[in-house]
Backbone as JSON Lines, residues from 0, in Angstrom:
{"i":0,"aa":"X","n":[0.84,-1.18,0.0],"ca":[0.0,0.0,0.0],"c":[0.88,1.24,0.0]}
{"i":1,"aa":"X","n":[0.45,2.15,-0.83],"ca":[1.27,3.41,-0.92],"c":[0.84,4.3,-0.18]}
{"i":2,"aa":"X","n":[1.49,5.43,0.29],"ca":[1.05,6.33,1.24],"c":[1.68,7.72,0.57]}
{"i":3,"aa":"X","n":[0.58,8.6,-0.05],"ca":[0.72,9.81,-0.97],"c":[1.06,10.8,0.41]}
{"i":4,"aa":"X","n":[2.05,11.82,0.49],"ca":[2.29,12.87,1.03],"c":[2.5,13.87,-0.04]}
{"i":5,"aa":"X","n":[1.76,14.86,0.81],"ca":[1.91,16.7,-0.22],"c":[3.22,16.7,-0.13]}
{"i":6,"aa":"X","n":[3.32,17.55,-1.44],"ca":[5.19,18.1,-1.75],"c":[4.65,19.32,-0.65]}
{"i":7,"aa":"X","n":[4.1,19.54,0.26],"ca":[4.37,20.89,1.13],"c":[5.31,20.34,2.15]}
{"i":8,"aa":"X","n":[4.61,18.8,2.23],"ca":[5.39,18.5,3.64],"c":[6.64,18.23,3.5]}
{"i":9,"aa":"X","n":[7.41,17.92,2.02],"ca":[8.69,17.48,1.76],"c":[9.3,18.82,1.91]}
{"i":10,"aa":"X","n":[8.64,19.92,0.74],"ca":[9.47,20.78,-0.28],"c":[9.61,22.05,1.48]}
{"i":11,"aa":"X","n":[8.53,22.48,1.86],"ca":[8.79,23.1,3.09],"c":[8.64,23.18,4.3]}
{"i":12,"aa":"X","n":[7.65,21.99,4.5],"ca":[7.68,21.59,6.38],"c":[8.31,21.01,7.33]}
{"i":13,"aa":"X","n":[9.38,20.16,6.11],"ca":[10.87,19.63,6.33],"c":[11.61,20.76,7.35]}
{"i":14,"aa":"X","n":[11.43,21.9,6.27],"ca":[12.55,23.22,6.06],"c":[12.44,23.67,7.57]}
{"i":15,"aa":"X","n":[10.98,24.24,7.58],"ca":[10.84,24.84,8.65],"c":[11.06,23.84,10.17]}
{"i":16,"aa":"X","n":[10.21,23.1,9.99],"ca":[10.32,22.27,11.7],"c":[11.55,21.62,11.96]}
{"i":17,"aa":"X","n":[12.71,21.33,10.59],"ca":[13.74,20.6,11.62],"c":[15.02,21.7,11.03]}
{"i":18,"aa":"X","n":[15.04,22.58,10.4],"ca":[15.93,23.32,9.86],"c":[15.45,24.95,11.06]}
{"i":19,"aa":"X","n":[14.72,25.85,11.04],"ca":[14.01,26.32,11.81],"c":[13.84,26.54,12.83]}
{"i":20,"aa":"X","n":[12.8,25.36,13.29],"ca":[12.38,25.36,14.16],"c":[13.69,24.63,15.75]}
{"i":21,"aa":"X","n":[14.4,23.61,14.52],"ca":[15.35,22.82,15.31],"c":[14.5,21.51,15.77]}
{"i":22,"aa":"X","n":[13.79,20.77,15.3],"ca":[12.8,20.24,15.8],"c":[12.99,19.1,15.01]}
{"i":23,"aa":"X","n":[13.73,17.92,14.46],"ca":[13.7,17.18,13.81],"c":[12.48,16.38,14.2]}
{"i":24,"aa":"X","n":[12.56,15.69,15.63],"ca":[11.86,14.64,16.2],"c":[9.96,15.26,15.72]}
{"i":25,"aa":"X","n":[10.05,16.25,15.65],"ca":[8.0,17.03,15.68],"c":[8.43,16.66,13.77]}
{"i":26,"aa":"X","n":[9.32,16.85,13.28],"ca":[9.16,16.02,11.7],"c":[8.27,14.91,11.59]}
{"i":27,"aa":"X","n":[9.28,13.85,12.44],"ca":[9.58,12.48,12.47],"c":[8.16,11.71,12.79]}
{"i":28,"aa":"X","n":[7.71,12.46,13.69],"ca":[6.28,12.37,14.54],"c":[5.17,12.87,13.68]}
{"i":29,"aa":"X","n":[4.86,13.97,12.98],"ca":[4.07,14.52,12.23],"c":[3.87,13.4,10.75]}
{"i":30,"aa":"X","n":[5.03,12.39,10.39],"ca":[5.28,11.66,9.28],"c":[4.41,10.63,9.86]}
{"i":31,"aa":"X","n":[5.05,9.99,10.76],"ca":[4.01,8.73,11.51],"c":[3.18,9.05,11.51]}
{"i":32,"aa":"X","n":[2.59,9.9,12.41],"ca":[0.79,10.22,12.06],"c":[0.38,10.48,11.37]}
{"i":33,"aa":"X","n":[1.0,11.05,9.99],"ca":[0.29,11.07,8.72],"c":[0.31,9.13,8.39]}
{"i":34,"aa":"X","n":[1.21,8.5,8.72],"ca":[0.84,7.4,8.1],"c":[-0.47,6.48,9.06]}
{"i":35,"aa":"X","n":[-0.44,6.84,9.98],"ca":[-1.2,6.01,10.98],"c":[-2.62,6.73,10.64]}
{"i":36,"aa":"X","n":[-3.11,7.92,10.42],"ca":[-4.33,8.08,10.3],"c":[-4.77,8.24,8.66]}
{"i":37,"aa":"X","n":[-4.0,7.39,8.05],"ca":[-4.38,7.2,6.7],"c":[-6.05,6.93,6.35]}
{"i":38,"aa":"X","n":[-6.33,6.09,7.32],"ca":[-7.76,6.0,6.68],"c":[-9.17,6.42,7.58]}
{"i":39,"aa":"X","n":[-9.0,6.95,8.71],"ca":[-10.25,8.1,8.74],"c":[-9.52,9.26,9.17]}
{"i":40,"aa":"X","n":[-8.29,10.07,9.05],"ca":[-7.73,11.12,9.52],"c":[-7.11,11.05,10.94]}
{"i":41,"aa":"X","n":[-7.29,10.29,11.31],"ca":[-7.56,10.44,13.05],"c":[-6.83,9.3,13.81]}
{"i":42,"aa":"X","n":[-6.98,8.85,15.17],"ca":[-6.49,8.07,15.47],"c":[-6.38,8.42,16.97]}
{"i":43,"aa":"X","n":[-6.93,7.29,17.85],"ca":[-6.23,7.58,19.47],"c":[-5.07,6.37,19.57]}
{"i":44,"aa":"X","n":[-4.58,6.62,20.04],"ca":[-3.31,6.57,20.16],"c":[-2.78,6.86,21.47]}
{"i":45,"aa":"X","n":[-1.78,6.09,22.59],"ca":[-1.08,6.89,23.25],"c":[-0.04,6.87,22.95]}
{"i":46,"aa":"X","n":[0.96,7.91,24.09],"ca":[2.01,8.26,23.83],"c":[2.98,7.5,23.7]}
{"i":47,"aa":"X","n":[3.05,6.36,24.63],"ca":[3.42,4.92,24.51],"c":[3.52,4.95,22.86]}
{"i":48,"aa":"X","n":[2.37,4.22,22.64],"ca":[2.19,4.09,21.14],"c":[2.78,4.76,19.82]}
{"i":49,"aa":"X","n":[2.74,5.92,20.17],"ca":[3.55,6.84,19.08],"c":[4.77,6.71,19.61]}
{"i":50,"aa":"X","n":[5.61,6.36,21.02],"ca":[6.83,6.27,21.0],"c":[7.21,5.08,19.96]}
{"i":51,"aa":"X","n":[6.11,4.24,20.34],"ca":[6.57,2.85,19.38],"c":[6.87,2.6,17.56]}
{"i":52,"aa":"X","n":[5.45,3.3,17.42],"ca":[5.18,3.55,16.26],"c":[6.33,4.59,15.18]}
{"i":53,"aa":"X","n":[6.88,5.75,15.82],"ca":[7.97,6.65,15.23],"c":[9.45,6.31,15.79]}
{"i":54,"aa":"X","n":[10.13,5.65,16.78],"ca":[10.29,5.0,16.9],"c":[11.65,6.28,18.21]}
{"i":55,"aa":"X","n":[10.59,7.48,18.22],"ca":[10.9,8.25,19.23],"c":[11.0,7.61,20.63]}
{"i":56,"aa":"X","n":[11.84,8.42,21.41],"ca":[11.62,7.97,22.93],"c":[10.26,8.71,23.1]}
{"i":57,"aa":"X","n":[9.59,8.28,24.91],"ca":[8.43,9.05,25.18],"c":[8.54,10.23,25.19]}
{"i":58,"aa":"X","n":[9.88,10.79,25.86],"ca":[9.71,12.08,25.89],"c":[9.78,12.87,24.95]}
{"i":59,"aa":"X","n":[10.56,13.06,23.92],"ca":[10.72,13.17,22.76],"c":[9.35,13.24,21.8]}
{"i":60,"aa":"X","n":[8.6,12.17,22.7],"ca":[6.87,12.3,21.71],"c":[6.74,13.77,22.51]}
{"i":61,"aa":"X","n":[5.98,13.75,23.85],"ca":[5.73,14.55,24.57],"c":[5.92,15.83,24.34]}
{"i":62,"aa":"X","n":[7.24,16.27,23.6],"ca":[7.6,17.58,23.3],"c":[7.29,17.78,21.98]}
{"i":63,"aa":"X","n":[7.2,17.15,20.89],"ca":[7.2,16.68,19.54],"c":[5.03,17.2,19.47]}
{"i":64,"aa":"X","n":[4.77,16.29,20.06],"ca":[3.24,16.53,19.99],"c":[2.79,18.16,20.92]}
{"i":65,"aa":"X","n":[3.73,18.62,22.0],"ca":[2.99,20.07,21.7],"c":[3.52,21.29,21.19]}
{"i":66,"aa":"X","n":[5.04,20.78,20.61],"ca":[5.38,21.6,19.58],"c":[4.15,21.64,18.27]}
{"i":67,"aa":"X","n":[3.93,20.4,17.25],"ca":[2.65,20.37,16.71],"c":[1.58,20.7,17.12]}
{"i":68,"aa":"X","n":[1.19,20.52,18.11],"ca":[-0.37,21.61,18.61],"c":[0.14,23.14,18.37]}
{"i":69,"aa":"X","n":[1.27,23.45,18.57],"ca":[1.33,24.6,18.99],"c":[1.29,25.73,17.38]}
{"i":70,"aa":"X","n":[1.77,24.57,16.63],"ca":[2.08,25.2,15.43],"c":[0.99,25.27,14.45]}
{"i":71,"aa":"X","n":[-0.23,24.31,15.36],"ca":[-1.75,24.09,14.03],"c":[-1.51,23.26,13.41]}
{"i":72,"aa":"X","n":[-1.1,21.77,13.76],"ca":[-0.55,21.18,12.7],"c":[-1.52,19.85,13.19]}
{"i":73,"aa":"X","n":[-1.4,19.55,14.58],"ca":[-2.63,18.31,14.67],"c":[-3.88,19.38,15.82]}
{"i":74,"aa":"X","n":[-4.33,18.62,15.8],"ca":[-5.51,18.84,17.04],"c":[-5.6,17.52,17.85]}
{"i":75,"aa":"X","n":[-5.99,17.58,19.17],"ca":[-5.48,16.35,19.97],"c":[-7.32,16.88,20.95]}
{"i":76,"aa":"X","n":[-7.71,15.64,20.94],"ca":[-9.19,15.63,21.61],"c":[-8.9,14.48,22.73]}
{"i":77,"aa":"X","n":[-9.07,14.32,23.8],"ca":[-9.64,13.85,24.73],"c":[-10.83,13.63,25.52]}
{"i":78,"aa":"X","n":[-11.32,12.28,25.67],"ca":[-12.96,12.37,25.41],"c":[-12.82,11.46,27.56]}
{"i":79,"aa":"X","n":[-11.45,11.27,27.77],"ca":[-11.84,10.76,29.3],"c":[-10.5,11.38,29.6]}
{"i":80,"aa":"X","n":[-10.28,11.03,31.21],"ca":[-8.74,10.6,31.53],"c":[-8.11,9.55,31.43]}
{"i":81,"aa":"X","n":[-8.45,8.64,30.93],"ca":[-8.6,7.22,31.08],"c":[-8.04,6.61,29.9]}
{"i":82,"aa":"X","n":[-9.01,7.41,28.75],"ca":[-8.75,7.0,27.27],"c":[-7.57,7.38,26.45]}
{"i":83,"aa":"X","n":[-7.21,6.68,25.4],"ca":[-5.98,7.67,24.43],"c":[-6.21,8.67,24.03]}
{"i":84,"aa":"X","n":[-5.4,9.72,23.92],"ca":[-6.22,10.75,22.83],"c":[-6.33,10.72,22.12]}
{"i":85,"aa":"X","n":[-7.25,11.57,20.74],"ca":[-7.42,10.81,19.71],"c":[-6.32,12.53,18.9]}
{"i":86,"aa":"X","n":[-5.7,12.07,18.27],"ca":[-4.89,13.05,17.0],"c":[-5.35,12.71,15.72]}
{"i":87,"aa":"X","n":[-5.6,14.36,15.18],"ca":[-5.8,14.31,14.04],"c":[-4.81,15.73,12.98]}
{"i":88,"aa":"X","n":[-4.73,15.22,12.43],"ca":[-3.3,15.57,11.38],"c":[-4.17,16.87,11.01]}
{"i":89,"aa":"X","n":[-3.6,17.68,10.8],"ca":[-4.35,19.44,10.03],"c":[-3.04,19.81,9.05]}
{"i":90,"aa":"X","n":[-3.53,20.21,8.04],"ca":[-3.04,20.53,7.01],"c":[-3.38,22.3,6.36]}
{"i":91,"aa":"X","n":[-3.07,22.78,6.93],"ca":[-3.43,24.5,7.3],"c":[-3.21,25.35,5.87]}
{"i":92,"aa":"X","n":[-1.59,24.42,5.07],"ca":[-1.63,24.82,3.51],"c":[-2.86,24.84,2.61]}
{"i":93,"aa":"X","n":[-3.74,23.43,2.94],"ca":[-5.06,23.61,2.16],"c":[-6.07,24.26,2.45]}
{"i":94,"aa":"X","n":[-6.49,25.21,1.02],"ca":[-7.77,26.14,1.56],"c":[-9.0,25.35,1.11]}
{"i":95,"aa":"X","n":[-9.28,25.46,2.06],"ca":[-10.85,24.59,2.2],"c":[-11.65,25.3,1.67]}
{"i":96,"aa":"X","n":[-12.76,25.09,0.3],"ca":[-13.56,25.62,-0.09],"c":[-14.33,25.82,0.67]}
């Protein structure tokens, strides 16, 4: 199965978050969750999990995921304390008709 990424995220989101920002690991992390919520956008997930999945340490997620909140890049919902949160990937380049 192939997994299509925008030339935004190659040609300049590369640039900015690990050239920039200094932020390689919020790259690395933003790539995984584009691949993990391939098929409804979304995904709960814990942090555990995305350590596993990107193949980040935890903490490294931890800072990685609110550097990305911070920048508009996912949105992160929590529906308990209990539950994973659920992340969903935002793509802020596309203008939404």
């Amino acid at each position: 199965q192939a997994l299509s990424v925008d030339l935004y995220v190659l040609d300049s989101l590369m640039a900015d978050l690990v050239g920039h920002d200094r932020r390689p690991s919020a790259y690395i992390l933003y790539l995984a969750l584009l691949r993990l919520c391939t098929d409804s956008g979304s995904i709960g997930i814990s942090l555990q999990g995305l350590a596993t999945a990107s193949g980040l340490s935890k903490t490294a997620v931890q800072r990685s995921v609110a550097h990305l909140k911070r920048r508009g890049l996912i949105s992160i919902h929590a529906n308990g304390p209990t539950q994973a949160p659920r992340y969903e990937i935002l793509q802020p380049w596309w203008q939404r008709l």
